[in-house]
C-alpha positions in Angstrom: 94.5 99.7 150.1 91.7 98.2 148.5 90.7 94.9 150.3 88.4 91.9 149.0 87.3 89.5 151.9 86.1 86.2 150.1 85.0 83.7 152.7 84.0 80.4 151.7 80.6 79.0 152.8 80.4 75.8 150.4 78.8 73.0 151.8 81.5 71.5 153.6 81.2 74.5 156.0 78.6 73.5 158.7 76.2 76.3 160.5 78.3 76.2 163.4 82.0 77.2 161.3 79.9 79.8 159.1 78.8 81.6 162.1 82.5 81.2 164.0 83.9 82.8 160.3 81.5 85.3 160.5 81.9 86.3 164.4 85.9 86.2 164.2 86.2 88.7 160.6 83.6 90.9 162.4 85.7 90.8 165.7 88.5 91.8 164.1 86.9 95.2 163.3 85.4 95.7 166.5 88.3 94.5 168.8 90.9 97.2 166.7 88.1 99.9 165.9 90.3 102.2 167.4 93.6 101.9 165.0 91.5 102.7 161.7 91.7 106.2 163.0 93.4 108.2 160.1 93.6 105.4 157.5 92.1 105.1 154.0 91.1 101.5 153.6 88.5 100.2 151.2 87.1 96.7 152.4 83.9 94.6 150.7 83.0 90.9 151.8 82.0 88.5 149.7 80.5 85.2 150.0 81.4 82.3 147.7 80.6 78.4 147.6 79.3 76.6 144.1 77.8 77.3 141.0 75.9 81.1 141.3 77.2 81.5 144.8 79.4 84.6 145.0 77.8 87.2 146.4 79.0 90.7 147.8 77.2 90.5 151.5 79.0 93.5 152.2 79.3 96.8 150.0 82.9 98.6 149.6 83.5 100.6 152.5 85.7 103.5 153.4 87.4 103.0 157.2 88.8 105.8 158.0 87.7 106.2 162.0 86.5 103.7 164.7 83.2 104.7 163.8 83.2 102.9 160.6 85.5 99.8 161.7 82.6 99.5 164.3 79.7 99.9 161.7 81.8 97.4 159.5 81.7 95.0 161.9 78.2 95.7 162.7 77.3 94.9 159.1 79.5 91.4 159.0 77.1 90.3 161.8 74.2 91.2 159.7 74.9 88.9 156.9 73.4 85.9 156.4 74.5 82.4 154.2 73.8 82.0 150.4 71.3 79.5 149.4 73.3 76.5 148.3 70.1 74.6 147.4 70.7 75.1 143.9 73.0 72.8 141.3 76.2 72.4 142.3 75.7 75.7 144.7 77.1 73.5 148.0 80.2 72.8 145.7 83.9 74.7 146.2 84.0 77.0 143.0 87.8 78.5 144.0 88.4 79.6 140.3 84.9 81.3 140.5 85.7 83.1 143.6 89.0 84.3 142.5 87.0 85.5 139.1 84.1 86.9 140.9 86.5 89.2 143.5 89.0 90.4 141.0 85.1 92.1 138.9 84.5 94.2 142.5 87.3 95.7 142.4 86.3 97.5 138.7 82.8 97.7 140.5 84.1 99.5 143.3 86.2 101.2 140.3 89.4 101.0 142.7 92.4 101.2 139.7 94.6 98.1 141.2 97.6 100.0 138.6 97.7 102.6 141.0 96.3 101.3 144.4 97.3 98.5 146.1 94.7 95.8 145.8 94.2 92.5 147.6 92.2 89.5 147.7 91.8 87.7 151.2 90.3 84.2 149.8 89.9 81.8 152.8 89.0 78.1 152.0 88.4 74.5 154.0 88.9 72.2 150.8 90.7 71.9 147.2 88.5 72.9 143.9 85.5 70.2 143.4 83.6 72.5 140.7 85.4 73.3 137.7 87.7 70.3 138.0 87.0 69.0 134.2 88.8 71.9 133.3 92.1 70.2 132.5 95.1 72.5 132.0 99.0 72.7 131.5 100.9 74.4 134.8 104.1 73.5 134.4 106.9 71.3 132.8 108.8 68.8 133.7 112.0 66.7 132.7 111.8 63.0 132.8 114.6 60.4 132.2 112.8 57.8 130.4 113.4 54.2 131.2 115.3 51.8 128.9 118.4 54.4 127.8 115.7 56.1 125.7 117.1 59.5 127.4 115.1 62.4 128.7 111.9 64.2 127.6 110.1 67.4 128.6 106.1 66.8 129.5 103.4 69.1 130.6 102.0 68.7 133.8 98.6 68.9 133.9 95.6 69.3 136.3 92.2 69.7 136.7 93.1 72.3 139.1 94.3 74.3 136.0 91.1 76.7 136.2 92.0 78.4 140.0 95.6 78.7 139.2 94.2 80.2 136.0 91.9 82.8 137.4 94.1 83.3 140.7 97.3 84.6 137.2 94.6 86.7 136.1 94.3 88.3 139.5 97.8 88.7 139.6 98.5 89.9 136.5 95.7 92.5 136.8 97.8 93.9 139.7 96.2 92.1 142.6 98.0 90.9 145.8 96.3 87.0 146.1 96.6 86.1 150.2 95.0 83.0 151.5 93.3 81.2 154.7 93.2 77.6 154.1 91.5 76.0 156.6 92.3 72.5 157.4 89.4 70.4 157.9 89.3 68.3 161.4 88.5 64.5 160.8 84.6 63.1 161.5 85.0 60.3 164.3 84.3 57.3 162.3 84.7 58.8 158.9 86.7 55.9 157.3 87.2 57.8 154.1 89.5 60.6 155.8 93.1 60.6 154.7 95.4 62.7 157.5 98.1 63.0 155.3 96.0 65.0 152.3 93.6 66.5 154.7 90.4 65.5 152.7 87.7 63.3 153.0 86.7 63.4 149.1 87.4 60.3 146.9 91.1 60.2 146.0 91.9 62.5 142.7 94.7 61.6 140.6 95.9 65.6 140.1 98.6 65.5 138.3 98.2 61.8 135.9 101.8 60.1 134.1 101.5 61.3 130.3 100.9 58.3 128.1 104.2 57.4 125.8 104.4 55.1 123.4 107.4 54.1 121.6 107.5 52.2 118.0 104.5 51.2 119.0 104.7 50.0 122.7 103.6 51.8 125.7 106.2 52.7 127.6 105.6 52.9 131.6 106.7 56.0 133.2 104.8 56.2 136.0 107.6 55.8 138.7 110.1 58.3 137.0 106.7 61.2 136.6 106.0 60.5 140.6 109.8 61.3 141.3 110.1 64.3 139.0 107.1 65.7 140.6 108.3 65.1 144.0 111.6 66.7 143.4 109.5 69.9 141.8 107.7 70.1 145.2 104.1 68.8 143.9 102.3 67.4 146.4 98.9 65.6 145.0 95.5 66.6 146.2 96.5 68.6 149.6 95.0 71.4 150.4 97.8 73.5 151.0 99.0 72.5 147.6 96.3 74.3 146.2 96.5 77.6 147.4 100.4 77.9 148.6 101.5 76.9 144.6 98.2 77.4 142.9 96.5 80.6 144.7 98.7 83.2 146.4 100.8 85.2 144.2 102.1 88.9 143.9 102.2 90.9 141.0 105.2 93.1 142.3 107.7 92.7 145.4 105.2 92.8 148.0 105.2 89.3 149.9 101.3 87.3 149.6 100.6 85.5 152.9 99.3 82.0 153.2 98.3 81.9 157.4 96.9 78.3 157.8 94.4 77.8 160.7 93.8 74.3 161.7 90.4 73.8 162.5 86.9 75.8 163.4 88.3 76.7 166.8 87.4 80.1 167.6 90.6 80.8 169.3 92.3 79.7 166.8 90.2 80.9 163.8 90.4 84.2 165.6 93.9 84.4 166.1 94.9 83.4 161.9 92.3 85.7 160.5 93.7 89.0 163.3 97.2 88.1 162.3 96.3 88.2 158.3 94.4 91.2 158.6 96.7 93.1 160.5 99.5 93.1 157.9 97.0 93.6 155.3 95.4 96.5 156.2 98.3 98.2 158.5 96.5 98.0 162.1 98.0 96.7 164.8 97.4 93.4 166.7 99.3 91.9 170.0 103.3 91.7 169.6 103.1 87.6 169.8 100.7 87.5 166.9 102.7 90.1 164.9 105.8 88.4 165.5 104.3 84.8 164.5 103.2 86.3 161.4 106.4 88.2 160.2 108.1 84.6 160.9 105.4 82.7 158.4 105.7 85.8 155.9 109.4 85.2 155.4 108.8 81.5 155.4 106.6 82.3 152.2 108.9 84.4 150.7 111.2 82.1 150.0 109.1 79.5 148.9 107.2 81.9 146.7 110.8 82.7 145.4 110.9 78.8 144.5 107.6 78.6 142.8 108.1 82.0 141.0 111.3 79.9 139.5 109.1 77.4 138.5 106.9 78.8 137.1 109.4 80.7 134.9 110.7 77.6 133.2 
């Protein structure tokens, strides 16, 4: 296995949640030195945000004994945060990431035809960089108002660019996995929304087509919002993003999506261990493993539904 850690550390991650990423991957390592006895695991770490910010903070390494889990770990700890004082560097590049971890594994010249390669992209909020990039995901069938029948439309989104780079990674043979991390609300921040998680301005992702007939504009807007409902779409969320737009699998093994609510370091801890674990074959506490293997069949079949429509 060949194993790309990408981290965000955009803007919207503070000093304290960097360093609480940074001391619960490097824990990981430490805590379960002992089971990397006998493997032959190749792991890098990388560190994204905005525009120029992905950078490899860790070179690919060979863990094959305790020794080098330890020295792994050892070397997490000795990283420090990209710059973001450039433009747009404090931004959340996801389509950038994706595209910048798929190039180390050709650096690292691990074959992903013949290996089994994965990308570990953890993230705290939806893509805010590449967003004018507007692109057609899927189709869908509306029944237009006035006996006029139905019609097929695209659905767009500016979103197209990470679910674009994240079918590269796929299709290049890559295992896509995901930690989105859900953002906890700022006393007083009346801009928060609970319900999508975000504290940005409110993003029309997926806009009604226009339609005119013999002339007139026809208003479709109520029968788009249902079809998109019933196709599982669910706006601006978060978890929208990476469950139907980031994880994926180019063959039958199942990509994990192990949310973690909040910079808690128990609970930061806990999510990253349980990802890990399966990822890399190393054992973690029974609860965790069996909370995990729960989720992962969870995904399955919702991957199964988004393979489906994605096929149409």
């Amino acid at each position: 296995t060949a194993l790309v850690i990408s981290i965000d550390t955009s803007g919207s991650i503070d000093a304290t949640e960097f360093e609480l990423q940074r001391q619960a991957y490097a824990a990981f390592f430490s805590d379960n030195a002992a089971g990397f006895a006998g493997k032959d695991l190749s792991v890098t770490v990388m560190y994204w945000a905005g525009a120029g910010v992905q950078q490899q903070v860790v070179p690919w390494t060979t863990l094959d004994s305790a020794g080098a889990a330890q020295g792994f770990a050892d070397a997490i700890l000795a990283t420090s945060r990209p710059d973001l004082s450039g433009a747009g560097a404090a931004q959340t590049g996801v389509a950038r990431a994706l595209d910048a971890s798929v190039a180390l594994f050709a650096q690292g010249q691990h074959f992903c035809s013949v290996i089994s390669c994965v990308i570990d992209i953890s993230g705290d909020g939806t893509e805010n960089l590449d967003v004018s990039v507007v692109s057609a995901i899927d189709t869908v069938t509306v029944e237009l108002p006035g006996g006029l029948g139905p019609a097929d439309f695209n659905v767009q989104a500016p979103w197209g660019t990470p679910f674009l780079a994240a079918l590269n990674a796929i299709n290049s043979g890559i295992l896509v996995n995901a930690l989105p991390i859900i953002p906890v609300p700022v006393p007083g921040d009346p801009n928060f929304d609970v319900e999508t998680q975000d504290s940005s301005p409110a993003i029309d992702f997926f806009p009604a087509p226009d339609l005119t007939v013999n002339g007139n504009p026809i208003d479709i807007s109520a029968e788009w919002a249902a079809a998109l409902q019933a196709l599982g779409y669910d706006q601006t969320t978060l978890l929208e993003l990476f469950y139907s737009r980031i994880i994926g699998s180019p063959d039958a093994r199942i990509p994990l999506m192990i949310v973690a609510n909040g910079f808690t370091a128990q609970e930061l801890g806990d999510k990253i261990a349980q990802k890990l674990s399966l990822e890399l074959g190393i054992p973690v506490p029974e609860p965790a493993v069996t909370l995990l293997l729960a989720i992962a069949g969870l995904t399955a079949l919702l991957v199964i539904r988004r393979r489906t429509r994605r096929a149409r």
